[in-house]
Every structure is written in C-alpha cells, then in structure tokens.
N, C-alpha and C positions, 0 to 999 in steps of 0.2 A: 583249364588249369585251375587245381585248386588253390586259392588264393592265403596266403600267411600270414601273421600276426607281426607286427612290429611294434613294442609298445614300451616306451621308456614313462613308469607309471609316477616319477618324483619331477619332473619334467612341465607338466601343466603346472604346477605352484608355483614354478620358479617365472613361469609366463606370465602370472598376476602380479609376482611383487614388481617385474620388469616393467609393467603396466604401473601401478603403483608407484611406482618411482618418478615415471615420467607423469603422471598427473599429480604428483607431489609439487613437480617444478614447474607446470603451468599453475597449478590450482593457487600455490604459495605468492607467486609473483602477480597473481592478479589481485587476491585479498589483501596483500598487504603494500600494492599502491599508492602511495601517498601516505603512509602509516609509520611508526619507528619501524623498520626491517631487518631491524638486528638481529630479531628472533627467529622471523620467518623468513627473511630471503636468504642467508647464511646455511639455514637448516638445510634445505634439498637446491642449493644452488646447484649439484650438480648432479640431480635424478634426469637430465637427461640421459645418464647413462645406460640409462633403459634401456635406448633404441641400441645401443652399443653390443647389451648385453642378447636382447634379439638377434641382431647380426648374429653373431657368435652362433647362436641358439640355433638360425638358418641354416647356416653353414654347416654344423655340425648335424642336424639332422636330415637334409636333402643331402647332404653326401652321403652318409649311413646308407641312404634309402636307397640313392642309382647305387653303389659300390653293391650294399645287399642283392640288387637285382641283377647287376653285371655276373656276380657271383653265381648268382642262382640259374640265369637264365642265359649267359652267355654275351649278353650285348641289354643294351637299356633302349625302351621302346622311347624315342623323344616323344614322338606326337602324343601319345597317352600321357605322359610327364608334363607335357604343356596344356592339356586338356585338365588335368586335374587341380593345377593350378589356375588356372581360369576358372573353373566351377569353386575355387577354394574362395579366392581373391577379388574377381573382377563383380561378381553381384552388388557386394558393400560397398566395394570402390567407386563405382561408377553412381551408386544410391546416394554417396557423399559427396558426389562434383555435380550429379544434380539436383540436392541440396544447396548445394556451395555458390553455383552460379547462376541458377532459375529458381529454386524454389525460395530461397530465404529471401534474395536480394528482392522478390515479387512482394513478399510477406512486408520486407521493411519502406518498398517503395507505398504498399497501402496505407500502412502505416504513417506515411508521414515522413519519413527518414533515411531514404534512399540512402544506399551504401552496396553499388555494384563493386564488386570483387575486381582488383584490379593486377589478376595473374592471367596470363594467360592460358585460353581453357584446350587448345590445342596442346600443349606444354602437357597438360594432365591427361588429355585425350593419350594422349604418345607415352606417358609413364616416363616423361623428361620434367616430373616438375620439380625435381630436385635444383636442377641446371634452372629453371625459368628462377627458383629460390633463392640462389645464389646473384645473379642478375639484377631482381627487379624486388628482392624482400621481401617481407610482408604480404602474401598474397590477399589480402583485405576481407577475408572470411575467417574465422575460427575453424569451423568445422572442414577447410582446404589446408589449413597450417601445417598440419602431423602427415599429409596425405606424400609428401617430398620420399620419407621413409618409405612408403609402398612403393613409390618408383624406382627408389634404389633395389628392394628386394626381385620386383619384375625385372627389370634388367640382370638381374643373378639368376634369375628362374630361367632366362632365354640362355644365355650363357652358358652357365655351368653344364647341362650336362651336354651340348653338343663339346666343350671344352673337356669332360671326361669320356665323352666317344671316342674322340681324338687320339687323345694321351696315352699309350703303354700304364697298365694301372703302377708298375714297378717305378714309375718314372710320377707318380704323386706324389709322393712326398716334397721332392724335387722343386713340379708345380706349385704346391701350394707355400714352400717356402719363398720361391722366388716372386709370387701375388702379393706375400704378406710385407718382406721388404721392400720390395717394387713400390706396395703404398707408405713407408716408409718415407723413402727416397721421394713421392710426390708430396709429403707434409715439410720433406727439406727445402725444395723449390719455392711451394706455393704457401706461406705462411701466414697468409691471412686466412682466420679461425671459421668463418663460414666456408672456406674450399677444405679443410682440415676435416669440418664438422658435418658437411651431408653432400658433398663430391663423391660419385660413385668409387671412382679410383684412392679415394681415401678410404671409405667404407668399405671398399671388399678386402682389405686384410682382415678386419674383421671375421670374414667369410670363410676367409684362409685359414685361421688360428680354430675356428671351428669343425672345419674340413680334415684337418691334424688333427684333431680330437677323433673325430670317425673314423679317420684309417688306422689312426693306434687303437681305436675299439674292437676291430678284429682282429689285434695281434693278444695273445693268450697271457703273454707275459705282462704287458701293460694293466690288462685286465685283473692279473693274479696280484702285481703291485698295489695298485689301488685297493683290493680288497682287504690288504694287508697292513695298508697305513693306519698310524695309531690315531687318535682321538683329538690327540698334541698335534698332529700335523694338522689333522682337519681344523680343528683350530686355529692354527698359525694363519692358514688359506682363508677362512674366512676374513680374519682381523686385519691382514694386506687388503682385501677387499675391501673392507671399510676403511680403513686409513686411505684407500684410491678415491672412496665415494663423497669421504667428508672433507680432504687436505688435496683434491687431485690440482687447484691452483700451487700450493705452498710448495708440493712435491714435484710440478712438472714446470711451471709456467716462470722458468728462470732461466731459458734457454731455448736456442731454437731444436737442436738435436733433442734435448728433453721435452719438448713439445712435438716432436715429429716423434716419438716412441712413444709415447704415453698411450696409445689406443694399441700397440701392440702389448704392453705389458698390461694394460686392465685386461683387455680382450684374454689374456694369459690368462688369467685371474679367473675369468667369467669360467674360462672351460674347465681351469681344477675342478671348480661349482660343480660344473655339469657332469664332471668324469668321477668324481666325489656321488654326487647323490646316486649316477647307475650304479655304481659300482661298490664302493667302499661299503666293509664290513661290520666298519666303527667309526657311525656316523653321530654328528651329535644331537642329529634328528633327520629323518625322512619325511620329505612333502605331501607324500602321500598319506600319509596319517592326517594329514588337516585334509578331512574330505571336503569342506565348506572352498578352503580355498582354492584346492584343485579343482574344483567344479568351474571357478570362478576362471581357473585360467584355461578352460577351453572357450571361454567366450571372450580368450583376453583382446581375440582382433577386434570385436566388435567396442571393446571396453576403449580401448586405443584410438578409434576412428571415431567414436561419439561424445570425448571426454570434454573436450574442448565447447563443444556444442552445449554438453550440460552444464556445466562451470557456468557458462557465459549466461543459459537461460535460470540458473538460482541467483547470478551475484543482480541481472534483470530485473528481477520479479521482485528479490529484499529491496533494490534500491527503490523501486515504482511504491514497495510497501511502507515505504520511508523507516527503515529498521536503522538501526547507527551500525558505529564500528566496535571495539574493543573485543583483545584475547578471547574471551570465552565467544561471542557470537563470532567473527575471524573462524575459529576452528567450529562453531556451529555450520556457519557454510559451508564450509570442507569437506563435514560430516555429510550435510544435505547434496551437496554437488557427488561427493562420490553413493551415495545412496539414486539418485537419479540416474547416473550415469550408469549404474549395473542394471536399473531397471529397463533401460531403453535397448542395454547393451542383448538383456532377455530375451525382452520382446523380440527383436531384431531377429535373435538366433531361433529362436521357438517357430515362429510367423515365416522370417523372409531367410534365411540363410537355409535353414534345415532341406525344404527341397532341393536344393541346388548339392546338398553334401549328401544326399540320396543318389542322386543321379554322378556323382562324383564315383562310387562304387564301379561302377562299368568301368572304369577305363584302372581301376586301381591292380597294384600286380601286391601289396602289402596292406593287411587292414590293422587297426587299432580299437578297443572298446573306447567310448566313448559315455563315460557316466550319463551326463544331462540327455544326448539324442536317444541312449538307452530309456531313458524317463519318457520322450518324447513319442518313441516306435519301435521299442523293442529291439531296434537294429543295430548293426554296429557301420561304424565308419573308418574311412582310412588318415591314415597318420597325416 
C-alpha cells in the first residue's frame, strides 16, 4: 500500500512555543529563588500551560491520524499504532530514567554528593509516574520531573484508539464530549491542584477538546468557516489566550466550579490556535514562515525531556564559577540554559532518535516531511 502524506505544516511552531513556555516556568522559578520575584515568578507563573497545550495538540492530532485511517482503510491497525509510538516515545524516555535513576545519581555519588532519586522507578517503568507524582512529589531528579507528562500521553496512546475501534465513528462526537466533562466532573470531586494538574483523568479532556477539533476537521463546513474568519476574530482568540496565560489565577482561582473548568476552556482556546493556523485564511501570521522555529519544534520532545537537566547543569556550573545574581545575568542564564538545552536537544535527535524514526516508517500507514531528518538522510518520516 502506498503510503500518504499527513502534514499540518504551522503545527511544529506551535510545539516549540509549548516547549517555551513550560521552560519559561521551570527556568524563571529556579533563577529567581531567593531574588525579588515580582518580575520573574509573575511573568510565566503559568507556562506550565504548555503541557496543557500539548494535550490538546495530542488529542487533536492521533485522532486525525486513526479517524484518517479508519476512513481510508476501513478499520485502524492497533499493533502498528502502538509500534510507532514506541519507536516515537519509548528511546528518549527510557534514556531519561536511566539518566534519572543510574546514571546521574552514580555521577553525584562520585562526586561527593549523593542524591538518589526518591520516585519510584517501577512507577516510570509502567508509565504510572504521573500517579507515583501525585503520591510521593518531587521525584528527586530534574531530568524525572517533566517525565509524569509522557506517562500521561502513553496511557492515551494505549487507550485511545482500542476506544475508537470500539465506538460507531457517528457516536464521537458523543465520546469525546462526555471524556471532556467527565474530567470536569473529576476536578468538581477532587480539588486538590496536583489531581487537577497531572491526574490522567483530569488530563484527558484535554485530549477530548482536541479529539473535537479532528472530527470537526473533516467536516467541510467547519473547515470553510475557519477559512472565512476575519483577522478581528483571529485576534480576539489569541488575546483570550493570553489573558488565560497571564490572569489564569485572577480569572479562575475564585471558585471551585471555575477551577474545575478552566482546562476545559483554555484547552477551548489552544484548539481555535490549532484550527486557526491549519486552516484560517486571514491569519495574522503563519508558523511556518519562521523556518528556524519550526525546525526547533520537531525536536520539541527532546527540548521537553532535557530542559530541566540543562537548566540545572548552567545555574551548576555559574554557581561553581562563583558568577552573582542581578536582572541582566538572571536572563543571561536563561539565555545560556535554553542555548544548551536545544543543543543537547540536537544532538540527541541527530545521533540517538533519528534511527529509531527510521525504522518507525515500516509500520507507518501516513508520512509527514520532516525538515531537520530531511537535513539529516534525505528521508522523510511520519507524523
């Protein structure tokens, strides 16, 4: 079977600022510890909406992909859907816990300064380390912190589409409303902001509001509207967006019902974004045009999984070099942590990812260009 193209080309940008965002709110809150924080902890208190807007971003595009293939091919292969996420996912993941729980904890025991990880590694073994997060905190490594997020998304990857084999496709819509208030209904119960905040069943509406974005993407009409919206809407959408990113306390955090919808209404938000840049006419820019940073956000997993690590190994190395604090060095480190942190994120994808997304092809039923592996072997890879 010859194999198809699936390729939503404004889509990778919006993966780096996601990334971006969430290393705003690690990198900001580590720099300015102990420092006046009025400037920098206020500024991206709340770029962990990153992981939020990922969700979204998941959701909306593995459903795309089984529904396009349901479509095309009559039924969706699981095992080849679970093979390609394993070749996608489980290489860096696994390079990060053992990082996380042998290799570094080995580096700081030579060192002098023992600091075994104090998560459990079975927990990450099993892609439950969201649940060991909520439990037991702090998993006592950097580079295991962000890894909660991957667990949630693998338990969506096993899920979802034995859940869309299941389902009458006439009957998603249905689904995916009743997932997205369902977790709803779980932030009404369970109100403490760590189950709110990386509890699978709080997270997959997320899932859901993006999953509604993919099935209104093959209806015509939807598509014909979006192309159709003015400049003034596109606007309006973004600046609700921001007003979510910058006031999401002031606006939600007065209530328990408005704290148990606020990830439905961002998550809203994230997907106009997403249904805005495929589609809209009269946009007020396209990602794609910044080729530097599309580029950046096909290597956004690995930018994601190593931020935390690089952060940690520049604020290290200033402090050992005995460098001070103040405004301009603060954002000199910034500068230098996210400068590290894409080079490792490179290397990583150049060296150790790229064959694994090689051999990802065989089992793939839709491919995508891929600018940098194009750099890399002329090839292309899938979505």
């Amino acid at each position: 079977m010859v194999q198809k193209k699936i390729f939503f080309p404004n889509l990778d940008g919006l993966r780096f600022f996601c990334f971006l965002s969430v290393f705003l709110f690690h990198t900001w809150s580590l720099v300015y510890t102990g420092t006046d924080t009025t400037t920098g902890m206020r500024l991206f208190e709340n770029g962990n909406l990153g992981v939020n807007f990922f969700f979204v971003l998941s959701g909306y595009l593995i459903t795309y992909l089984l529904i396009a293939e349901k479509n095309s091919n009559g039924t969706v292969n699981i095992p080849k859907f679970w093979m390609r996420r394993i070749l996608r996912i489980w290489p860096l993941y696994f390079l990060c816990v053992f990082l996380g729980f042998i290799a570094i904890p080995y580096v700081l025991q030579l060192a002098g300064k023992p600091q075994p990880p104090t998560a459990s590694a079975l927990s990450y073994i099993a892609f439950t380390s969201n649940f060991d997060y909520i439990k037991h905190g702090y998993p006592g490594s950097t580079i295991l912190e962000v890894l909660w997020s991957i667990s949630v998304e693998e338990q969506f990857y096993f899920f979802w589409p034995l859940l869309l084999s299941i389902v009458p496709q006439r009957y998603y819509i249905v689904l995916f409303a009743a997932i997205a208030l369902g977790s709803v209904v779980f932030r009404l119960i369970y109100t403490d902001p760590q189950m709110h905040n990386i509890h699978t069943l709080s997270c997959i509406g997320d899932m859901a509001i993006g999953a509604m974005g993919a099935l209104a993407s093959f209806s015509e009409k939807v598509i014909a509207f979006f192309r159709l919206i003015s400049k003034a809407t596109v606007l309006l959408i973004y600046i609700i967006l921001l007003g979510f990113f910058f006031f999401r306390a002031e606006i939600f955090y007065h209530s328990v019902f408005l704290r148990a919808i606020d990830r439905l209404l961002i998550a809203t938000a994230f997907l106009f974004v997403i249904l805005e840049q495929n589609y809209a006419s009269h946009s007020l820019f396209k990602f794609s045009r910044f080729r530097k940073i599309s580029q950046l956000g096909v290597i956004s997993y690995g930018l994601y999984c190593y931020h935390e690590l690089a952060i940690t190994i520049v604020l290290v190395t200033i402090s050992f070099l005995g460098i001070g604090a103040g405004i301009f060095l603060n954002t000199g480190k910034i500068v230098l942590a996210l400068g590290v942190t894409i080079i490792i994120a490179m290397i990583s994808y150049r060296i150790f990812e790229t064959p694994f997304l090689r051999l990802k092809n065989k089992y793939s039923f839709f491919l995508k260009k891929d600018t940098i592996l194009k750099k890399i072997s002329a090839k292309k890879i899938q979505v």
